[in-house]
N, CA, C and O atoms as a MOPAC input file, in Angstrom:
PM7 MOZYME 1SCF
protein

 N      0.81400 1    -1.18900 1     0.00000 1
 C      0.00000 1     0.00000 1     0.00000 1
 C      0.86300 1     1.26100 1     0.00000 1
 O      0.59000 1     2.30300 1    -0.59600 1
 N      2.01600 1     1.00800 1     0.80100 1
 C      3.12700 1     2.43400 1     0.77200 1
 C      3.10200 1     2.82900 1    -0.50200 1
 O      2.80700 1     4.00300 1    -0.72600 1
 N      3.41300 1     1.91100 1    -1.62600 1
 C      3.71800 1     2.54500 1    -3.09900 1
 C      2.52200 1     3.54600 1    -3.69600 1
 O      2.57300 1     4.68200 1    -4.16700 1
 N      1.37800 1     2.57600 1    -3.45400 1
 C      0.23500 1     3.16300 1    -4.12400 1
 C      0.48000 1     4.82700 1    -3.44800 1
 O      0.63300 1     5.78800 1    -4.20200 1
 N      0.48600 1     4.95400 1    -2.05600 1
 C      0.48700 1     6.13000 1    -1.75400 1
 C      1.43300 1     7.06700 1    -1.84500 1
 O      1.23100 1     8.26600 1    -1.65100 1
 N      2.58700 1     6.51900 1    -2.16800 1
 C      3.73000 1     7.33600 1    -2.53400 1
 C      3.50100 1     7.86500 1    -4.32500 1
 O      3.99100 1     8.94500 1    -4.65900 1
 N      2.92600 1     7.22100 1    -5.11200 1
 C      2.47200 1     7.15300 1    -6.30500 1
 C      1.45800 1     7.98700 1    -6.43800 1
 O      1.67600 1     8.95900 1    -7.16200 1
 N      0.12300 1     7.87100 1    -5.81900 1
 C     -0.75100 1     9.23500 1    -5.43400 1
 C      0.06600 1    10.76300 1    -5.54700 1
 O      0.14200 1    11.75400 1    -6.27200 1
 N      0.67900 1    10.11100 1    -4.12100 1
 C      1.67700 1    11.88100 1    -3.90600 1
 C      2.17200 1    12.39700 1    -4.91900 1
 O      1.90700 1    13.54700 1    -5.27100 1
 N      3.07100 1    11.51200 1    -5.62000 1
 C      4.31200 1    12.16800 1    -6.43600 1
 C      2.85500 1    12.62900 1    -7.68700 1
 O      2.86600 1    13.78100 1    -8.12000 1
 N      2.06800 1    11.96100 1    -8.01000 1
 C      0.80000 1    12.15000 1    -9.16400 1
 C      0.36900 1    13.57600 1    -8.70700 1
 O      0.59200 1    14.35000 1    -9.63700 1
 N     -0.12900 1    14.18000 1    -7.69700 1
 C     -0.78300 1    14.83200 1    -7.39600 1
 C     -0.04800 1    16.14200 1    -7.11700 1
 O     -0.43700 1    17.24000 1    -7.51400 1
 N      1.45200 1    15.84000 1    -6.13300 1
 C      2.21500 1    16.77000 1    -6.37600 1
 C      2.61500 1    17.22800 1    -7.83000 1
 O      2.86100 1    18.42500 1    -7.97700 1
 N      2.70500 1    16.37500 1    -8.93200 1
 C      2.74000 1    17.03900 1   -10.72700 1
 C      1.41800 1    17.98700 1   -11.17100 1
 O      1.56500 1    18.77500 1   -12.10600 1
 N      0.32300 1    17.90300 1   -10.58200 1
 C     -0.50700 1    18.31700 1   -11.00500 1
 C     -0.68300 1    19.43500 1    -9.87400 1
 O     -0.98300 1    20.57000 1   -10.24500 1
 N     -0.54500 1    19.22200 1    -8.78500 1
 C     -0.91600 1    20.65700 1    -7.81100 1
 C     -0.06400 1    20.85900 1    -7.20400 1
 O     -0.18800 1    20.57300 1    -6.01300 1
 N      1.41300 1    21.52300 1    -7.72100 1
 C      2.59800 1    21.22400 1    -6.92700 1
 C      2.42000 1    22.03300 1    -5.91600 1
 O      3.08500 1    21.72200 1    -4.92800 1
 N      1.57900 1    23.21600 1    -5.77700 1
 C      1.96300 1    24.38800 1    -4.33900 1
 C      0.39500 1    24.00700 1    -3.39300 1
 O     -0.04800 1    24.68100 1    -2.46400 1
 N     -0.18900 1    22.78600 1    -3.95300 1
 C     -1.27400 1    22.66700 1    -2.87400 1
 C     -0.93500 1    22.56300 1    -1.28300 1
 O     -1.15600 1    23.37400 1    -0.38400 1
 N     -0.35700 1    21.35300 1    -1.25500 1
 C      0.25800 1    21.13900 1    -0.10600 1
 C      1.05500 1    21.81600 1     0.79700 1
 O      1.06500 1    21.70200 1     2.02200 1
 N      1.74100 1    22.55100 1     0.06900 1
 C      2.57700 1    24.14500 1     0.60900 1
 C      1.56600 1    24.81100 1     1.13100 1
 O      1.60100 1    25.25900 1     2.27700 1
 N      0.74000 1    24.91700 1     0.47100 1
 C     -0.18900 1    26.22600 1     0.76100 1
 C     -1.02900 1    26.08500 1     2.06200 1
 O     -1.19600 1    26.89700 1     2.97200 1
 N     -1.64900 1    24.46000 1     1.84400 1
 C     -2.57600 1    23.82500 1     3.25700 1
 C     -1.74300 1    23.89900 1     4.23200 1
 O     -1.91800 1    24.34800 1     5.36500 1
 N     -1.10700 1    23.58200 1     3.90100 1
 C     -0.08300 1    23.76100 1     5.43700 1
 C      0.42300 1    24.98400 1     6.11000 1
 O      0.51100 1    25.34800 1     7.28300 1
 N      0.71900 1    25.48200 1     4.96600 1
 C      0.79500 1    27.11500 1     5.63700 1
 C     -0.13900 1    27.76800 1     5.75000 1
 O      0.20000 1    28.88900 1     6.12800 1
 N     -1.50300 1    27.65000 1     5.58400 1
 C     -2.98900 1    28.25000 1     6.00700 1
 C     -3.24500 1    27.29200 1     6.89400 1
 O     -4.40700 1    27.39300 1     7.28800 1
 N     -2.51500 1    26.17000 1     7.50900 1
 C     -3.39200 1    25.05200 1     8.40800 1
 C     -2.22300 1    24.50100 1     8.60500 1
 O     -2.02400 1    23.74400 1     7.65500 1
 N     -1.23600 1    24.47600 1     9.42600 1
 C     -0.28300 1    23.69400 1    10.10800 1
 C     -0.02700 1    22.82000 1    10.28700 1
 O      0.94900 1    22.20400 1     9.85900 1
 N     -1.26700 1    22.32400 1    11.35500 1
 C     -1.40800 1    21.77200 1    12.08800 1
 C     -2.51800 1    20.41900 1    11.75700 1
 O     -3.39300 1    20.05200 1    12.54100 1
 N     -2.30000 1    19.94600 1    10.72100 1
 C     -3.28400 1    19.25800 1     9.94500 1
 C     -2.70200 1    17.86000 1    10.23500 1
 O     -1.54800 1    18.03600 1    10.62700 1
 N     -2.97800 1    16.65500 1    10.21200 1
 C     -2.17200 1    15.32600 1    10.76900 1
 C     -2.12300 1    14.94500 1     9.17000 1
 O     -2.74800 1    15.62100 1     8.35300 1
 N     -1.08800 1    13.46000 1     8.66900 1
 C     -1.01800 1    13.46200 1     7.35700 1
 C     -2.15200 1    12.72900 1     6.78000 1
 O     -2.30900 1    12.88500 1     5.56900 1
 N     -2.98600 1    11.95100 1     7.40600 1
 C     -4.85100 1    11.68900 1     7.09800 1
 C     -5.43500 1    13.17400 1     6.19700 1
 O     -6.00800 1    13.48700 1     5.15400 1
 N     -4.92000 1    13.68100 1     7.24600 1
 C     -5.94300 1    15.05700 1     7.11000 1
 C     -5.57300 1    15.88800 1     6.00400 1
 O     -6.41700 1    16.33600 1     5.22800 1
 N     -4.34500 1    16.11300 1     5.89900 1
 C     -3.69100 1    16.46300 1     4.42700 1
 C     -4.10000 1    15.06600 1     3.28100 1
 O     -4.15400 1    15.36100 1     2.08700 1
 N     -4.31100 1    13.93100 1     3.59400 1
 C     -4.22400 1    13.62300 1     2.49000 1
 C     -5.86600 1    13.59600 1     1.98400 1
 O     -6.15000 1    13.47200 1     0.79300 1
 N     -6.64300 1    13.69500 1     2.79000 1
 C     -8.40600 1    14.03100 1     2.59200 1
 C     -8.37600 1    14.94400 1     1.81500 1
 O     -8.82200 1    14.91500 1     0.66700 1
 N     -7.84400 1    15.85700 1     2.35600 1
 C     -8.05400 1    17.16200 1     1.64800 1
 C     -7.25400 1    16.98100 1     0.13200 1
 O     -7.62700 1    17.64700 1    -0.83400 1
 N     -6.35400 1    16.21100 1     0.05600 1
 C     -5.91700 1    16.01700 1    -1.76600 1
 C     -6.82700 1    15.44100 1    -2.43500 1
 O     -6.99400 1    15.70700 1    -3.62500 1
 N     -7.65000 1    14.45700 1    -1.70900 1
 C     -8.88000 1    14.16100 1    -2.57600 1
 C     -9.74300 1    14.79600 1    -2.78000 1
 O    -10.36500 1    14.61400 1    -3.82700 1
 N    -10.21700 1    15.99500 1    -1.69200 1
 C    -11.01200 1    16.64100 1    -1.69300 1
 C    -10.77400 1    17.72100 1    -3.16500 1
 O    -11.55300 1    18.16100 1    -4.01100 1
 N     -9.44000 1    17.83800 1    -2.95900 1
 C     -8.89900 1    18.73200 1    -4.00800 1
 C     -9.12600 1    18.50800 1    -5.55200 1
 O     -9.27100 1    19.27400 1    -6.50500 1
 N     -9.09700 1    17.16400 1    -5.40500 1
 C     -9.12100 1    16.57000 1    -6.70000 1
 C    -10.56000 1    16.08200 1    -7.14200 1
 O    -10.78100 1    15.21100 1    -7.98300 1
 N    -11.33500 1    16.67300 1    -6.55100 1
 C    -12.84400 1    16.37100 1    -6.77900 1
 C    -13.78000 1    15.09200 1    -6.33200 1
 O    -15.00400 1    15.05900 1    -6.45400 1
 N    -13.03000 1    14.14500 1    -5.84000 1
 C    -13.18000 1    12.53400 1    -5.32800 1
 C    -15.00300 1    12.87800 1    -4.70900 1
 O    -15.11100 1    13.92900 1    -4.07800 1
 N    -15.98100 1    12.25000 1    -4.84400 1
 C    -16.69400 1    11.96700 1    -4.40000 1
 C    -16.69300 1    11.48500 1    -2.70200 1
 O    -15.70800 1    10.83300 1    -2.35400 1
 N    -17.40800 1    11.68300 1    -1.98900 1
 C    -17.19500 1    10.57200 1    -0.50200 1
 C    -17.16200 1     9.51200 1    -0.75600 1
 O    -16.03500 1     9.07000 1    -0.53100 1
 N    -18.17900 1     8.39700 1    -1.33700 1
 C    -17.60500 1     7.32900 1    -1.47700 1
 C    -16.34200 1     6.75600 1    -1.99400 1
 O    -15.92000 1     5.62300 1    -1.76600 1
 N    -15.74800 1     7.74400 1    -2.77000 1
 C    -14.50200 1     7.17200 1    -3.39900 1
 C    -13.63400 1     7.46400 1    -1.82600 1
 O    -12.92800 1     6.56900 1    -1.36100 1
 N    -13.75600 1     8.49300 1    -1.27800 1
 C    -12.65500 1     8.98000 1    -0.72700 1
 C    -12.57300 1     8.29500 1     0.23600 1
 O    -11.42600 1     8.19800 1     0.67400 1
 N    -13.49100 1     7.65200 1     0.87500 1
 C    -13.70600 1     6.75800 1     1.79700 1
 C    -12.78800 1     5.44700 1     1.64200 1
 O    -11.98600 1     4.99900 1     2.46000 1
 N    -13.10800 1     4.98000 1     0.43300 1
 C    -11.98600 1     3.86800 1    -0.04900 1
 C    -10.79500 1     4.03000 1    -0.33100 1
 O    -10.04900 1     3.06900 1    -0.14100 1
 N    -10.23200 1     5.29100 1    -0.87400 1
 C     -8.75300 1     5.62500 1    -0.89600 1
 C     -8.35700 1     6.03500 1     0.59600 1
 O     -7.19900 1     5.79300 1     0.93900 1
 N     -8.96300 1     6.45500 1     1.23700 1
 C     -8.21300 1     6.92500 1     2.44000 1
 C     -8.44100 1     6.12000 1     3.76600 1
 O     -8.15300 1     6.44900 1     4.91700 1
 N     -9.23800 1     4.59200 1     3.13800 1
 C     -9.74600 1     3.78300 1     3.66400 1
 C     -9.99500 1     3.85000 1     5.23400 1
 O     -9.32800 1     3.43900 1     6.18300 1
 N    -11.19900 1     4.51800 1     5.14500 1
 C    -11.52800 1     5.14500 1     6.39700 1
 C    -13.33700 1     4.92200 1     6.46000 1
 O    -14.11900 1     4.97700 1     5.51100 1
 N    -13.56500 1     4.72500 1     7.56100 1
 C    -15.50600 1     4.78500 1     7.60400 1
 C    -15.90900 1     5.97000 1     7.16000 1
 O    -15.05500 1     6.81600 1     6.89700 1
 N    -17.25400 1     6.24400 1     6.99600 1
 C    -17.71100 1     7.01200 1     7.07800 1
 C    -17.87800 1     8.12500 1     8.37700 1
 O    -17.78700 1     9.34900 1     8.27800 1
 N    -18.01300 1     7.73500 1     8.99400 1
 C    -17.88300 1     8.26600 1    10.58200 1
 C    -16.67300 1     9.18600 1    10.89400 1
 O    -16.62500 1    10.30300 1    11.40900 1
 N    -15.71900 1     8.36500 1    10.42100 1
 C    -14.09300 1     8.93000 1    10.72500 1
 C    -13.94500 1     9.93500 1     9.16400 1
 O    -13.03400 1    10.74500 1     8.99300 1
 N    -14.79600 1     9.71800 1     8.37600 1
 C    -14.80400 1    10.56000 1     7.31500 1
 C    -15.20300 1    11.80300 1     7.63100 1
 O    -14.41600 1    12.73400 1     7.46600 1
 N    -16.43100 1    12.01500 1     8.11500 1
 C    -16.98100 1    12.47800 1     8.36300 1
 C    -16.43300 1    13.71100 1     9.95700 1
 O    -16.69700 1    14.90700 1    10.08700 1
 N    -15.82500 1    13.00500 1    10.68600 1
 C    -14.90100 1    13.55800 1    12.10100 1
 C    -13.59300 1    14.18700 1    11.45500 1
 O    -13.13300 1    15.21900 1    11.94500 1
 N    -12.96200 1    13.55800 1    10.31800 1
 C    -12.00100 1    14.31600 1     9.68400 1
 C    -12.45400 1    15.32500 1     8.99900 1
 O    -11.58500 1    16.18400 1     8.84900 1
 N    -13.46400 1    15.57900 1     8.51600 1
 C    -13.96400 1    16.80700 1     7.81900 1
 C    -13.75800 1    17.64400 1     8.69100 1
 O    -12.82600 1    18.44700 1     8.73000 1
 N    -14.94600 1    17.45600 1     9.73500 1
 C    -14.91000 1    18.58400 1    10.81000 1
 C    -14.04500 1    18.99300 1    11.43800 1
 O    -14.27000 1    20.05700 1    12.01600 1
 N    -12.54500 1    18.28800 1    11.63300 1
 C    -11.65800 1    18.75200 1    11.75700 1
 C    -10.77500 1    19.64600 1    11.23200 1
 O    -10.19200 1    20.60600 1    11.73600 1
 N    -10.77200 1    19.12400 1    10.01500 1
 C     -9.87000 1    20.11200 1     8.58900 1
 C    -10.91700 1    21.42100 1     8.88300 1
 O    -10.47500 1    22.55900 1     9.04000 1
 N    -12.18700 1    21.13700 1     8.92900 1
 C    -12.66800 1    22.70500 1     9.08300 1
 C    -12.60900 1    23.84600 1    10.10600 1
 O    -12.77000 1    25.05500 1     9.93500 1
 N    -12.21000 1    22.81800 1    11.72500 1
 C    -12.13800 1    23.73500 1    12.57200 1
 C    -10.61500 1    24.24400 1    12.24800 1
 O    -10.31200 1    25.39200 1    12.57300 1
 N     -9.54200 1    23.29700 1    11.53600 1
 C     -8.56000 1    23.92500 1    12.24500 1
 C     -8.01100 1    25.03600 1    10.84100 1
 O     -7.18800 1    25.95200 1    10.82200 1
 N     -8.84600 1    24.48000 1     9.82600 1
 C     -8.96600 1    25.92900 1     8.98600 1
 C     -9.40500 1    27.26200 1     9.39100 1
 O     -9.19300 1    28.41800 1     9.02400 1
 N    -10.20600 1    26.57600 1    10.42400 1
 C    -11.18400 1    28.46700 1    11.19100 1
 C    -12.13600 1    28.58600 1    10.13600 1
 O    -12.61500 1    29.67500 1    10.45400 1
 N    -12.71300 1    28.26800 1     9.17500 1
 C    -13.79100 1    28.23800 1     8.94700 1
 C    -15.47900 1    28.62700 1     9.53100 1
 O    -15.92200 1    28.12500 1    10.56400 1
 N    -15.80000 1    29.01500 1     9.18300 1
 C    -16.98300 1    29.08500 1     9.81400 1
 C    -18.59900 1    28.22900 1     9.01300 1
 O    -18.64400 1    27.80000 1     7.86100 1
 N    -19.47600 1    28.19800 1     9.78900 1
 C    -20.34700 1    27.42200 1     9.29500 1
 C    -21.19800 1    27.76700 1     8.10600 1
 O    -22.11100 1    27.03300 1     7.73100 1
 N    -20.81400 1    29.14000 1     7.39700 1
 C    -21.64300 1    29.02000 1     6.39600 1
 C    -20.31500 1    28.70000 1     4.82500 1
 O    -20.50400 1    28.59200 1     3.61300 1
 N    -19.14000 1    28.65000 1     5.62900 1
 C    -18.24800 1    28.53200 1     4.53800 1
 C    -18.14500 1    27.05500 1     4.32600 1
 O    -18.21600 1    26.13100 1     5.13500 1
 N    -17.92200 1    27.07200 1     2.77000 1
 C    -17.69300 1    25.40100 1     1.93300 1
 C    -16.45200 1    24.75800 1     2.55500 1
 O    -15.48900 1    25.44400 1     2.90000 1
 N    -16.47700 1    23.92200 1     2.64100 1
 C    -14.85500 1    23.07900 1     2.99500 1
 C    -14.28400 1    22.95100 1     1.85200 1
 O    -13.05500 1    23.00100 1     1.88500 1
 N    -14.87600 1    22.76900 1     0.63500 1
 C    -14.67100 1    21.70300 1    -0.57600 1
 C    -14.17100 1    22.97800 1    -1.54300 1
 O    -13.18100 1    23.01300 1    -2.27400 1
 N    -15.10600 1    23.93900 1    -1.32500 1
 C    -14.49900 1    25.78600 1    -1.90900 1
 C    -13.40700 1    26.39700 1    -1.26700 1
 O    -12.82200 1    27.30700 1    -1.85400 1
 N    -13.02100 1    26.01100 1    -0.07600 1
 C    -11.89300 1    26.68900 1     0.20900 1
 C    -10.76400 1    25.93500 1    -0.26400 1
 O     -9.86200 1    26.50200 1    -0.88100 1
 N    -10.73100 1    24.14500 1     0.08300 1
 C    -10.00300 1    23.88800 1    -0.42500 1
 C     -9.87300 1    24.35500 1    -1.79300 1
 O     -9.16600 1    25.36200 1    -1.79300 1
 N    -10.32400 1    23.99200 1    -3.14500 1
 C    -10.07200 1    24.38600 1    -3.89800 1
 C     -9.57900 1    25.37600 1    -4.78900 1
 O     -9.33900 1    25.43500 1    -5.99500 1
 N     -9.47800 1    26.40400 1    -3.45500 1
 C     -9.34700 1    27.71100 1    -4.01200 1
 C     -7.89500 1    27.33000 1    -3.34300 1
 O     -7.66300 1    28.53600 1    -3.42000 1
 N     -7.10600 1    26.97300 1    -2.95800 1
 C     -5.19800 1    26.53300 1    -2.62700 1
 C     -4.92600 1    25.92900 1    -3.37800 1
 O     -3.77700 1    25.49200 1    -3.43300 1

């Protein structure tokens, strides 16, 4: 599984090389789950897909969202899925 995910990265870093720079420096403090949600998120992934790549429940899908959003500072009428995208 390491490869697949090292293979993701290096894929995703070619296509969004300053994403990850950027989340991190608007969000620090993000664990590497949580950065890597948000690359799917980035990349348009549906929940069900993302669920299976980041092979995680729904539940914990769902608890990682709300996380990436608090520690973005977000507030509740802002998109998660629009901010990411806009890094």
């Amino acid at each position: 599984m390491e490869n697949n995910n090292t293979l993701f990265e290096d894929r995703f870093a070619s296509i969004y090389p300053k994403f990850v720079k950027n989340l991190l420096k608007k969000t620090p403090d993000l664990s590497p789950k949580e950065v890597k949600i948000s690359m799917l998120i980035k990349m348009n992934y549906k929940n069900s897909d993302v669920l299976q790549l980041a092979e995680v429940s729904k539940s914990t899908l769902d608890n990682m969202r709300c996380s990436i959003r608090r520690k973005m500072k977000l507030k509740r009428n802002e998109n998660l899925v629009l901010e990411i995208l806009k890094l």
